[in-house]
mmCIF file of the N, C-alpha and C atoms, coordinates in Angstrom:
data_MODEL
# 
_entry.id   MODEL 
# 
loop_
_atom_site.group_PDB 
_atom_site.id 
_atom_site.type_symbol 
_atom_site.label_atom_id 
_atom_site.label_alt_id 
_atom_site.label_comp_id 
_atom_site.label_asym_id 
_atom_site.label_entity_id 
_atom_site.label_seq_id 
_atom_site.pdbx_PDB_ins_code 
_atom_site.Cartn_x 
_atom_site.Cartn_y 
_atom_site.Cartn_z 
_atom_site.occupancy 
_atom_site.B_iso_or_equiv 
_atom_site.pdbx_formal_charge 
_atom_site.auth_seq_id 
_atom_site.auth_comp_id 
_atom_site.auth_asym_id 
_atom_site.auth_atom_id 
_atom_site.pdbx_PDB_model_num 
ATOM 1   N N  . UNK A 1 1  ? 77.539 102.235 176.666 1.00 0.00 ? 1  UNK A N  1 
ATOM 2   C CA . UNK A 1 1  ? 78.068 103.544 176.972 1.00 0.00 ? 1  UNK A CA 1 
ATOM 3   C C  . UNK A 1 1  ? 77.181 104.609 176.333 1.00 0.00 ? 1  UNK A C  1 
ATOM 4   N N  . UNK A 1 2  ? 77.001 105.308 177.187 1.00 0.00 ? 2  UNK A N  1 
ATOM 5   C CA . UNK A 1 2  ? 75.979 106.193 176.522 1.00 0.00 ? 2  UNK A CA 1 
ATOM 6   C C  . UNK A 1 2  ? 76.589 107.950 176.875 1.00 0.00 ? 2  UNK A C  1 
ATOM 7   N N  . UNK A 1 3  ? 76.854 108.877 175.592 1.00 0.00 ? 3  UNK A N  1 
ATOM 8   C CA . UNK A 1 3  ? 77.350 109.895 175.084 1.00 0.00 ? 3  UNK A CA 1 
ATOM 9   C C  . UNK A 1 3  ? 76.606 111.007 174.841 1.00 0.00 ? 3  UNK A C  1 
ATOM 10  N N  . UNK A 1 4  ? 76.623 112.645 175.962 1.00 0.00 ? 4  UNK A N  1 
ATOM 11  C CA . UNK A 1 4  ? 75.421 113.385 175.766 1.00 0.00 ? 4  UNK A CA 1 
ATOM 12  C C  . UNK A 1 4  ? 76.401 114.237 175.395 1.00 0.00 ? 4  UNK A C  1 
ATOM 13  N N  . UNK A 1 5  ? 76.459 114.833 174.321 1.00 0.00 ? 5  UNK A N  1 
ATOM 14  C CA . UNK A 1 5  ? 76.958 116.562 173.900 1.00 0.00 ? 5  UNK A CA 1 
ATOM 15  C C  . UNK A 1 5  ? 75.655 117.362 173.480 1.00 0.00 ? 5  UNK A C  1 
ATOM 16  N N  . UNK A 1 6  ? 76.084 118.709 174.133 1.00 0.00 ? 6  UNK A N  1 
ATOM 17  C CA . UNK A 1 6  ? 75.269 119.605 173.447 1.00 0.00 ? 6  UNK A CA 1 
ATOM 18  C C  . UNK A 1 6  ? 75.463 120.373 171.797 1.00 0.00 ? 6  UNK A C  1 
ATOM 19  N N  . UNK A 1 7  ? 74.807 120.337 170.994 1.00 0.00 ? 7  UNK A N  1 
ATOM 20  C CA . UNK A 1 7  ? 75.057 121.055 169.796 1.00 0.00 ? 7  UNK A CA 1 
ATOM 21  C C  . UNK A 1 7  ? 73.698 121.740 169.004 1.00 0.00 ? 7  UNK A C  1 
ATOM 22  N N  . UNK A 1 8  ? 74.429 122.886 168.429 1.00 0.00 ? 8  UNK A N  1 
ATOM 23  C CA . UNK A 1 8  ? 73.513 123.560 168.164 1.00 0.00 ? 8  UNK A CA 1 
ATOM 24  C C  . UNK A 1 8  ? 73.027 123.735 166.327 1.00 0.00 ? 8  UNK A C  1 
ATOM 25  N N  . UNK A 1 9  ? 72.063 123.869 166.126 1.00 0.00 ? 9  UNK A N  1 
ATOM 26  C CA . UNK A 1 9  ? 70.870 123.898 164.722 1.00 0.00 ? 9  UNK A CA 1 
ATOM 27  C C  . UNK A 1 9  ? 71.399 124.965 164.376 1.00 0.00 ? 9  UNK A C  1 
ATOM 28  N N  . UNK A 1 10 ? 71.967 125.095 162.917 1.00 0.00 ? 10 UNK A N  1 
ATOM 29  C CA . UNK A 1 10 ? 72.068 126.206 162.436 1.00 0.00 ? 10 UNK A CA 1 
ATOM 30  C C  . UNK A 1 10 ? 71.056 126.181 161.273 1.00 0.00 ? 10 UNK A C  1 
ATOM 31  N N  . UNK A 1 11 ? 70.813 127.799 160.404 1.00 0.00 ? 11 UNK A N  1 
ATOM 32  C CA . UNK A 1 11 ? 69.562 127.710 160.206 1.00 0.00 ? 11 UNK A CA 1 
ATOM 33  C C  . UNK A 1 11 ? 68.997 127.096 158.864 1.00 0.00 ? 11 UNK A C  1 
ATOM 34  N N  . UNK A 1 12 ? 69.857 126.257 158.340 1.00 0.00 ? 12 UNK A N  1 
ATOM 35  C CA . UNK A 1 12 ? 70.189 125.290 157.228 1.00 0.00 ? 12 UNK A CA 1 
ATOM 36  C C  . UNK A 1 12 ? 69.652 123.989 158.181 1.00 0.00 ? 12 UNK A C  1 
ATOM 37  N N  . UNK A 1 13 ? 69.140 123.889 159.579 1.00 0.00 ? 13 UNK A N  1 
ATOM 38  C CA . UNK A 1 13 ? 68.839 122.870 159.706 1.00 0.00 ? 13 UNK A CA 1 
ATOM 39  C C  . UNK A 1 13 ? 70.351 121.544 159.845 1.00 0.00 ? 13 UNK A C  1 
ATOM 40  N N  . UNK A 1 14 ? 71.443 122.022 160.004 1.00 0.00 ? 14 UNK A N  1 
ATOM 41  C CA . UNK A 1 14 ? 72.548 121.357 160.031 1.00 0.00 ? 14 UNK A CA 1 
ATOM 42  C C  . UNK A 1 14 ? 73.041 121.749 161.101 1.00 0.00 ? 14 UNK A C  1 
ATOM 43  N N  . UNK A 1 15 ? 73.881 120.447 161.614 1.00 0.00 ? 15 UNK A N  1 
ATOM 44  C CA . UNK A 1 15 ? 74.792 120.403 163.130 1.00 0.00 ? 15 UNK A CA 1 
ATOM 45  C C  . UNK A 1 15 ? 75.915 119.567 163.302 1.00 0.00 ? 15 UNK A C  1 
ATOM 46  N N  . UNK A 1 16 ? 77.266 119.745 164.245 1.00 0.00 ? 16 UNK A N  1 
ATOM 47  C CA . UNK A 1 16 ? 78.403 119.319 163.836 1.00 0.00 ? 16 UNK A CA 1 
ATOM 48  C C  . UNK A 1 16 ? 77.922 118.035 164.767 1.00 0.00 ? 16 UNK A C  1 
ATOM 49  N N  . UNK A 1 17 ? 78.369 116.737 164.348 1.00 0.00 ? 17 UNK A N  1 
ATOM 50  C CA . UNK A 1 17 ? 78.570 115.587 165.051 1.00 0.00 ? 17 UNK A CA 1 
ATOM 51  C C  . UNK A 1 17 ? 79.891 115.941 165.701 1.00 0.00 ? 17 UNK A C  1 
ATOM 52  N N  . UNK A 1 18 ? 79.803 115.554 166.829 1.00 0.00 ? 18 UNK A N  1 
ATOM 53  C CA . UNK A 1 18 ? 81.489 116.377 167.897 1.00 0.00 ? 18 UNK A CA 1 
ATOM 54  C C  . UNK A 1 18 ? 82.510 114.920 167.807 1.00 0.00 ? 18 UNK A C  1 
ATOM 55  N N  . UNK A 1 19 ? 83.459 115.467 167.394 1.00 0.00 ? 19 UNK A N  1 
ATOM 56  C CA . UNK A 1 19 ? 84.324 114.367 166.884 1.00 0.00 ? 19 UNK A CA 1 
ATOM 57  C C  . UNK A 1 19 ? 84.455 113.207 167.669 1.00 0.00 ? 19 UNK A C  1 
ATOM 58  N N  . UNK A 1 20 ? 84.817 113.145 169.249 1.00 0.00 ? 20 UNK A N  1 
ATOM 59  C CA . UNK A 1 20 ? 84.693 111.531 169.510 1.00 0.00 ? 20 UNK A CA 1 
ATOM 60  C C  . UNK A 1 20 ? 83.612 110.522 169.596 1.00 0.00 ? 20 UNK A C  1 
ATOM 61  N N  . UNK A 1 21 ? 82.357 111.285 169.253 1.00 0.00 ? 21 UNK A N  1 
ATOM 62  C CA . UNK A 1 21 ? 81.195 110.713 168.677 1.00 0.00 ? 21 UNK A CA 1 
ATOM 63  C C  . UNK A 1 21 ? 81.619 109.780 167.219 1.00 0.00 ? 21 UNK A C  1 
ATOM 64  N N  . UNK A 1 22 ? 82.334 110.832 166.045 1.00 0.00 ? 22 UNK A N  1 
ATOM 65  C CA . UNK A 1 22 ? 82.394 110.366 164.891 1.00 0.00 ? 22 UNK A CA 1 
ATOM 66  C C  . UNK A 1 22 ? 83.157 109.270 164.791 1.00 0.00 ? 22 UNK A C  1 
ATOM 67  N N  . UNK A 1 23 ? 84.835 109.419 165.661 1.00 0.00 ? 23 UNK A N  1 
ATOM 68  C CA . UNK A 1 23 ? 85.577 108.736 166.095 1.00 0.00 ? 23 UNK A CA 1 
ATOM 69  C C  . UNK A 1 23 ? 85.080 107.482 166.667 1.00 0.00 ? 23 UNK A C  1 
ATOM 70  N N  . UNK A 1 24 ? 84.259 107.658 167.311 1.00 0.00 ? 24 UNK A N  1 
ATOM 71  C CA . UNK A 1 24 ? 83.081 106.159 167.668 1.00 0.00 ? 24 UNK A CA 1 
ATOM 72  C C  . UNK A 1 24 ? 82.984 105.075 167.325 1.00 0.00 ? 24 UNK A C  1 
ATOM 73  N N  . UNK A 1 25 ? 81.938 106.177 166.114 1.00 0.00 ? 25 UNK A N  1 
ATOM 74  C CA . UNK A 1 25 ? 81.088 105.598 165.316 1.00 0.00 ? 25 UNK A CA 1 
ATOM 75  C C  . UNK A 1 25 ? 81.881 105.247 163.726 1.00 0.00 ? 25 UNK A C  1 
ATOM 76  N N  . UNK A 1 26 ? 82.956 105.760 163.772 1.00 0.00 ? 26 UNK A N  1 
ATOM 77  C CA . UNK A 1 26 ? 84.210 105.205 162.564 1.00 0.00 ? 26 UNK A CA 1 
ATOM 78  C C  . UNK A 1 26 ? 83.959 106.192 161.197 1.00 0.00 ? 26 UNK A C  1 
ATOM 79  N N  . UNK A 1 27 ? 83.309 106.855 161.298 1.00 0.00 ? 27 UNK A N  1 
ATOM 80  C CA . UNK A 1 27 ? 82.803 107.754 160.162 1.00 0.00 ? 27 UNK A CA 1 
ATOM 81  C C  . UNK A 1 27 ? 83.969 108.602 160.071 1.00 0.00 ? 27 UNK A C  1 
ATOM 82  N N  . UNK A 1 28 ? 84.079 109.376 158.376 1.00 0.00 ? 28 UNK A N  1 
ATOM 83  C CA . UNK A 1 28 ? 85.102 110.449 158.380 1.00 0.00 ? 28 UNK A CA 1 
ATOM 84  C C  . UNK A 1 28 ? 84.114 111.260 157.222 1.00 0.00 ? 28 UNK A C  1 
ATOM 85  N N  . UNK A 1 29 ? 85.022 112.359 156.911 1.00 0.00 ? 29 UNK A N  1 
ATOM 86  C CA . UNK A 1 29 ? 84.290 113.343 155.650 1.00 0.00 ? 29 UNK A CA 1 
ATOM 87  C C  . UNK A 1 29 ? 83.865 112.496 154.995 1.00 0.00 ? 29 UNK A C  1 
ATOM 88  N N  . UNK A 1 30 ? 82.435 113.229 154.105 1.00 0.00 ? 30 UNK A N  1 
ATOM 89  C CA . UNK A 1 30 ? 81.698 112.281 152.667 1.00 0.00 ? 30 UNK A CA 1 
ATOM 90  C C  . UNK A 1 30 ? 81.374 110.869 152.689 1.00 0.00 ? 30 UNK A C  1 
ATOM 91  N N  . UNK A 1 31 ? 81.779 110.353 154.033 1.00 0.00 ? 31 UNK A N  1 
ATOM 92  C CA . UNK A 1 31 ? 80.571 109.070 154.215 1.00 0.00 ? 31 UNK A CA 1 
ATOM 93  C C  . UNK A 1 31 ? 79.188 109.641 154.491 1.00 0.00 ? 31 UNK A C  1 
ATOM 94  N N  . UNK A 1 32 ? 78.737 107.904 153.839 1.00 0.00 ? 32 UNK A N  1 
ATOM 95  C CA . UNK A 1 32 ? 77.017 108.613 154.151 1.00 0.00 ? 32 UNK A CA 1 
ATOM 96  C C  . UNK A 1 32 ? 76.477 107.964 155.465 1.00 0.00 ? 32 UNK A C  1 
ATOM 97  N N  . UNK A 1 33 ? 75.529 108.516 156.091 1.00 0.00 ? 33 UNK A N  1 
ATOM 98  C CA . UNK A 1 33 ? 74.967 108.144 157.062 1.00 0.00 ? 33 UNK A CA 1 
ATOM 99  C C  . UNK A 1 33 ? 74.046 107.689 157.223 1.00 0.00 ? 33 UNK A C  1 
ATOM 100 N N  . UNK A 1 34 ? 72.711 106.885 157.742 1.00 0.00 ? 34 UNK A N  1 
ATOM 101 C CA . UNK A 1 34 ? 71.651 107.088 157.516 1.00 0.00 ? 34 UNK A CA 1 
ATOM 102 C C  . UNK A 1 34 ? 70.592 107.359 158.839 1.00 0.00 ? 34 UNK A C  1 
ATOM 103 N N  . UNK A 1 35 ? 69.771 108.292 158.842 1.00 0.00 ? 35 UNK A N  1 
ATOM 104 C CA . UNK A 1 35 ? 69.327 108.744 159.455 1.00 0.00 ? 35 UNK A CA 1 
ATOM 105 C C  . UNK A 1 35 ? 67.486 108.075 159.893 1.00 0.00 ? 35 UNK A C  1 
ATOM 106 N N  . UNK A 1 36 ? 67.291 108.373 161.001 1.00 0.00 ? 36 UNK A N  1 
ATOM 107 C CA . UNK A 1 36 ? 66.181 107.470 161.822 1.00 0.00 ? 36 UNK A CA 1 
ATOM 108 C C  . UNK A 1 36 ? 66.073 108.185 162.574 1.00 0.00 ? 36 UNK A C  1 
ATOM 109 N N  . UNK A 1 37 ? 64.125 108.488 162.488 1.00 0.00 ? 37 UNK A N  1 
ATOM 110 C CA . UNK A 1 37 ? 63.673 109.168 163.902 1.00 0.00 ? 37 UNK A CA 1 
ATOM 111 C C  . UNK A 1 37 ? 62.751 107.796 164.118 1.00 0.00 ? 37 UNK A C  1 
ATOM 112 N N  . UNK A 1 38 ? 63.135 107.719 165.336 1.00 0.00 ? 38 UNK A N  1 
ATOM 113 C CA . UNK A 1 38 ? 62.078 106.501 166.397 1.00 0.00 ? 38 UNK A CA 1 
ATOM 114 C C  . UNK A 1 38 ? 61.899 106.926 167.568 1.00 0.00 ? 38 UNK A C  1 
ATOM 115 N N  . UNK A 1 39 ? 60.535 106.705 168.382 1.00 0.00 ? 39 UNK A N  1 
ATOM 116 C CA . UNK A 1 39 ? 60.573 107.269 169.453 1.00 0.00 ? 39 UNK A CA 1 
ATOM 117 C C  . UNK A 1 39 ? 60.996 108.290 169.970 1.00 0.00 ? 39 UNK A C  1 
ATOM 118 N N  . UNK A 1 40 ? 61.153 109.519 169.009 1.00 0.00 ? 40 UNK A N  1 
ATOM 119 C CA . UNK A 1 40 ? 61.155 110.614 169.405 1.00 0.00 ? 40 UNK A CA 1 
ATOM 120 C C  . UNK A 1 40 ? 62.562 111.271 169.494 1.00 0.00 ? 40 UNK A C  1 
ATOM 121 N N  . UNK A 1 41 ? 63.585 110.048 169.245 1.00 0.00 ? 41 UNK A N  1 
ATOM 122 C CA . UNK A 1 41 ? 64.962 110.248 169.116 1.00 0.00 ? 41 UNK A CA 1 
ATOM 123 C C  . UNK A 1 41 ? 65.512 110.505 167.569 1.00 0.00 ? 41 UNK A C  1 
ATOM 124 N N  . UNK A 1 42 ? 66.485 110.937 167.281 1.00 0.00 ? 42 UNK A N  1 
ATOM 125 C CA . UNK A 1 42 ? 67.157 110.782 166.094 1.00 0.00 ? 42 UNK A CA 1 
ATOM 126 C C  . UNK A 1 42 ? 68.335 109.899 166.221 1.00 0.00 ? 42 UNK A C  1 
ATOM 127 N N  . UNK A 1 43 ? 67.964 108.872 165.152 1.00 0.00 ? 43 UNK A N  1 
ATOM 128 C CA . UNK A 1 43 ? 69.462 107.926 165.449 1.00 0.00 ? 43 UNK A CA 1 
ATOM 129 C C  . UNK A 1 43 ? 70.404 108.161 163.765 1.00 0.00 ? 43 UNK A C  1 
ATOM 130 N N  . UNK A 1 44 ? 71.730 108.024 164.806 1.00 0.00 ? 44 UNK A N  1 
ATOM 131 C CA . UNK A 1 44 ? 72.607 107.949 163.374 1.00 0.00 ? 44 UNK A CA 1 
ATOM 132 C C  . UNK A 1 44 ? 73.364 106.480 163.073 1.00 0.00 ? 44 UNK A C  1 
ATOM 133 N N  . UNK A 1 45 ? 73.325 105.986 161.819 1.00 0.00 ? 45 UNK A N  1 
ATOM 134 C CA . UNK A 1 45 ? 73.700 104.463 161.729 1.00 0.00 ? 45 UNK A CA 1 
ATOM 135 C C  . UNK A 1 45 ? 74.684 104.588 160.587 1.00 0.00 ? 45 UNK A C  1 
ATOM 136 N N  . UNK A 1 46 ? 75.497 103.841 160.581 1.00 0.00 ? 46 UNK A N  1 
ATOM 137 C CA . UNK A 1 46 ? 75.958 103.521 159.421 1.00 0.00 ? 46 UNK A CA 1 
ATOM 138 C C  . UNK A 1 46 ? 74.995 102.590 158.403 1.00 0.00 ? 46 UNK A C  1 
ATOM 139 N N  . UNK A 1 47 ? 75.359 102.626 157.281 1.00 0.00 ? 47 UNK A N  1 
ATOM 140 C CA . UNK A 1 47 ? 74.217 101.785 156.643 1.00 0.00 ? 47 UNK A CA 1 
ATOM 141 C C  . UNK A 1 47 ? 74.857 99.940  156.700 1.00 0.00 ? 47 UNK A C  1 
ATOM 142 N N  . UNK A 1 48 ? 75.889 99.776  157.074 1.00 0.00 ? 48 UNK A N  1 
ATOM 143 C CA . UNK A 1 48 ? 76.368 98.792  157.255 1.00 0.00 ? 48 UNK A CA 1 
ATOM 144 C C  . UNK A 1 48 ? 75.540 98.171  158.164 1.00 0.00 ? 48 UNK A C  1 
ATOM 145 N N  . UNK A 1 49 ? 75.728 99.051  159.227 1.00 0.00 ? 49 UNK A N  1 
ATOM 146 C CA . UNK A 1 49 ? 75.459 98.677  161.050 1.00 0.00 ? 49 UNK A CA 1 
ATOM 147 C C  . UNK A 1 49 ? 73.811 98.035  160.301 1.00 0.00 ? 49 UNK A C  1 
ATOM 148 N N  . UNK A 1 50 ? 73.304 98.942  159.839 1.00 0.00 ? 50 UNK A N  1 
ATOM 149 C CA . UNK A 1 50 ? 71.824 99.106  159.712 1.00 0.00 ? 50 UNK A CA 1 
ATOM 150 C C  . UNK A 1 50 ? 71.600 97.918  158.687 1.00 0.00 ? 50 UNK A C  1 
ATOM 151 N N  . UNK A 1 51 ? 71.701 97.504  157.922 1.00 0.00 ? 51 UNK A N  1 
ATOM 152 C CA . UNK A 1 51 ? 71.753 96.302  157.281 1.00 0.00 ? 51 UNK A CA 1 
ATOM 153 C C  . UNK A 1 51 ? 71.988 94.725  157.604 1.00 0.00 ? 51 UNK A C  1 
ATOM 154 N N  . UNK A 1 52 ? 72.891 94.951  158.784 1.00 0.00 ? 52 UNK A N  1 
ATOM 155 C CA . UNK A 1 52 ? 73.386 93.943  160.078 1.00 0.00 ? 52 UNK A CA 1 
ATOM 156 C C  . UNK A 1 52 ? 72.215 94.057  160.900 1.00 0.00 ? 52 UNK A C  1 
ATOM 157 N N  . UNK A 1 53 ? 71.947 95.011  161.317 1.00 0.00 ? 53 UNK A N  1 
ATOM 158 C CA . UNK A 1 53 ? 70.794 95.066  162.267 1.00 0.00 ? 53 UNK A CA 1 
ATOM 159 C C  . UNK A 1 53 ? 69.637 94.171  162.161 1.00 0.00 ? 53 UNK A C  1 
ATOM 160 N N  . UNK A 1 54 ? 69.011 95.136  160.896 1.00 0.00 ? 54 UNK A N  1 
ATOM 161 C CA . UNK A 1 54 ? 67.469 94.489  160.584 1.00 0.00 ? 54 UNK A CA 1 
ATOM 162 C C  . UNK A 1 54 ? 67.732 93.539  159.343 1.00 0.00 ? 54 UNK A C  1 
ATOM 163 N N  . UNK A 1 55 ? 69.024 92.718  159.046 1.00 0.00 ? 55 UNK A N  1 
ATOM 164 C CA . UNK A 1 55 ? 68.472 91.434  158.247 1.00 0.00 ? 55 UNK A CA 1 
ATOM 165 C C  . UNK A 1 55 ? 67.817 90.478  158.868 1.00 0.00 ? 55 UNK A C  1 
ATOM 166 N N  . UNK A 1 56 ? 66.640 89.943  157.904 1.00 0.00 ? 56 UNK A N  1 
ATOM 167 C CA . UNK A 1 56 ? 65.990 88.902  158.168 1.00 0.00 ? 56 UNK A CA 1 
ATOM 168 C C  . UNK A 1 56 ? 64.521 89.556  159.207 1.00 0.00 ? 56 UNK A C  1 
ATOM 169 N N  . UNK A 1 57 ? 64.648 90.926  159.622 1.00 0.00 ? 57 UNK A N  1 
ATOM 170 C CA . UNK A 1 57 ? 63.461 91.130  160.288 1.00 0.00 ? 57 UNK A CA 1 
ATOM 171 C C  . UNK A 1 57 ? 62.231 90.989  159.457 1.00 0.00 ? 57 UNK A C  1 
ATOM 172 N N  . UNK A 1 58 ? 62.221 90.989  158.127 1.00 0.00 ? 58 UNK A N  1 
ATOM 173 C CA . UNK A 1 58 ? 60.869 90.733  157.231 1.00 0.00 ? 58 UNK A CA 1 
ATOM 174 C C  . UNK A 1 58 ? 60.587 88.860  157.068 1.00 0.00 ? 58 UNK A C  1 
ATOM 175 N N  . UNK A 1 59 ? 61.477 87.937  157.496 1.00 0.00 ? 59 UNK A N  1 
ATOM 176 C CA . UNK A 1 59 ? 61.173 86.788  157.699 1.00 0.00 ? 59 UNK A CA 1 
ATOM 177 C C  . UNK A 1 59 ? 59.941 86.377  157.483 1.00 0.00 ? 59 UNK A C  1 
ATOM 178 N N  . UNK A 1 60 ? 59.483 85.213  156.934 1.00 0.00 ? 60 UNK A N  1 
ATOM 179 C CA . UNK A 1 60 ? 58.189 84.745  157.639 1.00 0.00 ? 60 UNK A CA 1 
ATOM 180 C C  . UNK A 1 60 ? 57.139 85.663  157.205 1.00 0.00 ? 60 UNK A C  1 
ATOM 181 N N  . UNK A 1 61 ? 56.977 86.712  156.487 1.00 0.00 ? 61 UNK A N  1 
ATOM 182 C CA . UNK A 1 61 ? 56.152 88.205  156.794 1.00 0.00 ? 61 UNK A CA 1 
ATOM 183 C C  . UNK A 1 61 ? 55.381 87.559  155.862 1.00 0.00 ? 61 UNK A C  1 
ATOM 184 N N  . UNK A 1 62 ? 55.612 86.698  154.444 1.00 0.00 ? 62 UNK A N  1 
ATOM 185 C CA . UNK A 1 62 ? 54.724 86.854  153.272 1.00 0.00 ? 62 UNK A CA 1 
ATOM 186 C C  . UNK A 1 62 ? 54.259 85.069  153.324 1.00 0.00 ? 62 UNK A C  1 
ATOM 187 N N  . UNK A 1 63 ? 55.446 83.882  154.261 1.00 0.00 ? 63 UNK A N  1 
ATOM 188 C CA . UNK A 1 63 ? 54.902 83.160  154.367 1.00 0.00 ? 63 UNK A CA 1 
ATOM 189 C C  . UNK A 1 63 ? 56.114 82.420  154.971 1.00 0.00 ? 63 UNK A C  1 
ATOM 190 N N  . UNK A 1 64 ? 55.837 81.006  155.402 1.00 0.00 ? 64 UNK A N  1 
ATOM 191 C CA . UNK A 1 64 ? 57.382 80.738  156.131 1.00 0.00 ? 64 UNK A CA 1 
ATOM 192 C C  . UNK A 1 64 ? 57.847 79.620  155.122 1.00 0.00 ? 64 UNK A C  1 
ATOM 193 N N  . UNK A 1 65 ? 57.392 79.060  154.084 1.00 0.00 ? 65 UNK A N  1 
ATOM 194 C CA . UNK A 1 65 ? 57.589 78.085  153.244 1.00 0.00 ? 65 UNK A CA 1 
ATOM 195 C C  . UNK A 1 65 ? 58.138 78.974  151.912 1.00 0.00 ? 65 UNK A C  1 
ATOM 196 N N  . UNK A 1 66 ? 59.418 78.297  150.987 1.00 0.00 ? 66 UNK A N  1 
ATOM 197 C CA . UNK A 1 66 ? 59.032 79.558  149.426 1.00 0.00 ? 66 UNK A CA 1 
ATOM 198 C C  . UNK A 1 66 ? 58.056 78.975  148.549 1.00 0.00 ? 66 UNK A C  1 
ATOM 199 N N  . UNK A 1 67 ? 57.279 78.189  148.666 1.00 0.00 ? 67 UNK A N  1 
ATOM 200 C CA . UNK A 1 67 ? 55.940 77.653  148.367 1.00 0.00 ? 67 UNK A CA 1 
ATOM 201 C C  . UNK A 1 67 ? 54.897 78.544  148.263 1.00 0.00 ? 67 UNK A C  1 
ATOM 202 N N  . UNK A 1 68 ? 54.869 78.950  150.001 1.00 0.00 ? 68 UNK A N  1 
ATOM 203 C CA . UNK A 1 68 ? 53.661 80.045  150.200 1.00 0.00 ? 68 UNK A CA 1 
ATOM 204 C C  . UNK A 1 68 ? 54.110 80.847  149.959 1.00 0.00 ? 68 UNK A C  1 
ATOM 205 N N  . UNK A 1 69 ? 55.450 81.686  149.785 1.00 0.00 ? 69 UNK A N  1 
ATOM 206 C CA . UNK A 1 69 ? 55.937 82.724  149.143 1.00 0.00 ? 69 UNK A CA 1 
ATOM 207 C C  . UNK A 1 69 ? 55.248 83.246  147.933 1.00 0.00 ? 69 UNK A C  1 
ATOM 208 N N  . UNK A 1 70 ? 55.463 81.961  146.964 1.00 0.00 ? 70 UNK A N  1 
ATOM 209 C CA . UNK A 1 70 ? 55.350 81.931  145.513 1.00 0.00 ? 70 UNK A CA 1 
ATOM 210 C C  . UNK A 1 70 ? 53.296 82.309  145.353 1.00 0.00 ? 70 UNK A C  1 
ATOM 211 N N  . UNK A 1 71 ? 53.313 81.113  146.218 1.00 0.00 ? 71 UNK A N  1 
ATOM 212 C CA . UNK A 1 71 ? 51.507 81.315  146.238 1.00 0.00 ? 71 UNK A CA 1 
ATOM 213 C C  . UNK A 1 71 ? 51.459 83.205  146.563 1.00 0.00 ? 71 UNK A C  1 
ATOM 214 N N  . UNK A 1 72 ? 51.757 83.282  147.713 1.00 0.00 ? 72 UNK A N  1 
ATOM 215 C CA . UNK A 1 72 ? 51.497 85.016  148.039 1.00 0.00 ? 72 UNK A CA 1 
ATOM 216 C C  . UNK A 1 72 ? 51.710 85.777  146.434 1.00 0.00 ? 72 UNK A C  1 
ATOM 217 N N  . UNK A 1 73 ? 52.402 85.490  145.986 1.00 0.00 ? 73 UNK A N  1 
ATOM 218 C CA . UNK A 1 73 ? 53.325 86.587  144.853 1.00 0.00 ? 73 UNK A CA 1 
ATOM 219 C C  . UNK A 1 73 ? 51.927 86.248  144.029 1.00 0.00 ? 73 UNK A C  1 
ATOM 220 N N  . UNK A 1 74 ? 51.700 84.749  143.737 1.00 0.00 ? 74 UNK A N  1 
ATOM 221 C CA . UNK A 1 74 ? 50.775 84.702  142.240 1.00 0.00 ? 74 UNK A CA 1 
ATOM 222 C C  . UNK A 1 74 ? 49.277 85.503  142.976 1.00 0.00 ? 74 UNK A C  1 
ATOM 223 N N  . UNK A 1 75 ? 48.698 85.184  143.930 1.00 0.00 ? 75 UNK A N  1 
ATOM 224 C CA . UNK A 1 75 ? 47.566 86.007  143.978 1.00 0.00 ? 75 UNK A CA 1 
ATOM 225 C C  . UNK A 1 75 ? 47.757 87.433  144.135 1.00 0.00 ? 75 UNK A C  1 
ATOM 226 N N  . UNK A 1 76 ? 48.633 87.848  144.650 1.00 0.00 ? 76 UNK A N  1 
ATOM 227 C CA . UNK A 1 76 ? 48.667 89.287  144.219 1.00 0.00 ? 76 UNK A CA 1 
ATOM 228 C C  . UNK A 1 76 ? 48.984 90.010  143.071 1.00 0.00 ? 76 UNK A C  1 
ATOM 229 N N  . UNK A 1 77 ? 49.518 89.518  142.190 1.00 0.00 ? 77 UNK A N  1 
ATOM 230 C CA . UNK A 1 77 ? 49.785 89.522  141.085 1.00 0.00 ? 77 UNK A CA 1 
ATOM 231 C C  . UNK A 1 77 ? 48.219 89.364  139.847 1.00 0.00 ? 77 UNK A C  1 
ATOM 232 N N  . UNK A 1 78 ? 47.866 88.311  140.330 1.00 0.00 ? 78 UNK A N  1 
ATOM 233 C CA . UNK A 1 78 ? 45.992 88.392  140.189 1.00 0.00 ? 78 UNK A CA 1 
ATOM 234 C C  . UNK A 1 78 ? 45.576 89.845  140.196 1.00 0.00 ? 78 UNK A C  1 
ATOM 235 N N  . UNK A 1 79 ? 45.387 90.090  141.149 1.00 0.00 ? 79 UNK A N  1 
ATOM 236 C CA . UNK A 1 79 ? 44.788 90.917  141.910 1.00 0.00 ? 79 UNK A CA 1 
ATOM 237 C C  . UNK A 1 79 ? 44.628 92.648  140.993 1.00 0.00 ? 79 UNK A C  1 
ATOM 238 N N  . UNK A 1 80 ? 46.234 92.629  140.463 1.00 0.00 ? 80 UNK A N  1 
ATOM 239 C CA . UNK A 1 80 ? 46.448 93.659  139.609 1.00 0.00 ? 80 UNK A CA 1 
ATOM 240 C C  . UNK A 1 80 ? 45.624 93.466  138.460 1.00 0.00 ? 80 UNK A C  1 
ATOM 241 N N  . UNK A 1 81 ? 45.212 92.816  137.891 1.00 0.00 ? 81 UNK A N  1 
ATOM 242 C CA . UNK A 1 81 ? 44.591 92.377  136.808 1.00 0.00 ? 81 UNK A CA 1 
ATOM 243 C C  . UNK A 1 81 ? 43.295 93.243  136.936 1.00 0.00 ? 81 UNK A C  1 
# 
């Protein structure tokens, strides 16, 4: 489902999220949000959502064994030296 309101920049750079957006998205006063520009969009996430999202996307990144993990860590750790 996809949700277009118009709203406007005031000059603090701040704008109202229009309530059945917030209602949505489950948010109320003094939660925090976290904010993402990608592709030119601004996204709003909960940090929950966002934590659900991208776990595990760094996988594999430093090595797929905790062997080569450990190896990665000690030569860079070298390296500072």
């Amino acid at each position: 489902m996809t949700t277009t309101k118009s709203v406007r920049l005031s000059k603090k750079g701040q704008f109202v999220i229009p309530k059945e957006m917030r209602e949505a998205l489950g948010v109320k006063e003094g939660e925090e949000l976290l904010v993402t520009f990608e592709g030119g969009r601004v996204v709003l996430t909960r940090p929950q959502e966002y934590a659900r999202a991208t776990r595990g996307s760094l996988k594999g990144t430093w090595g797929k064994s905790q062997r080569a993990v450990v190896r990665y860590l000690e030569k860079e750790r070298q390296s500072w030296e």
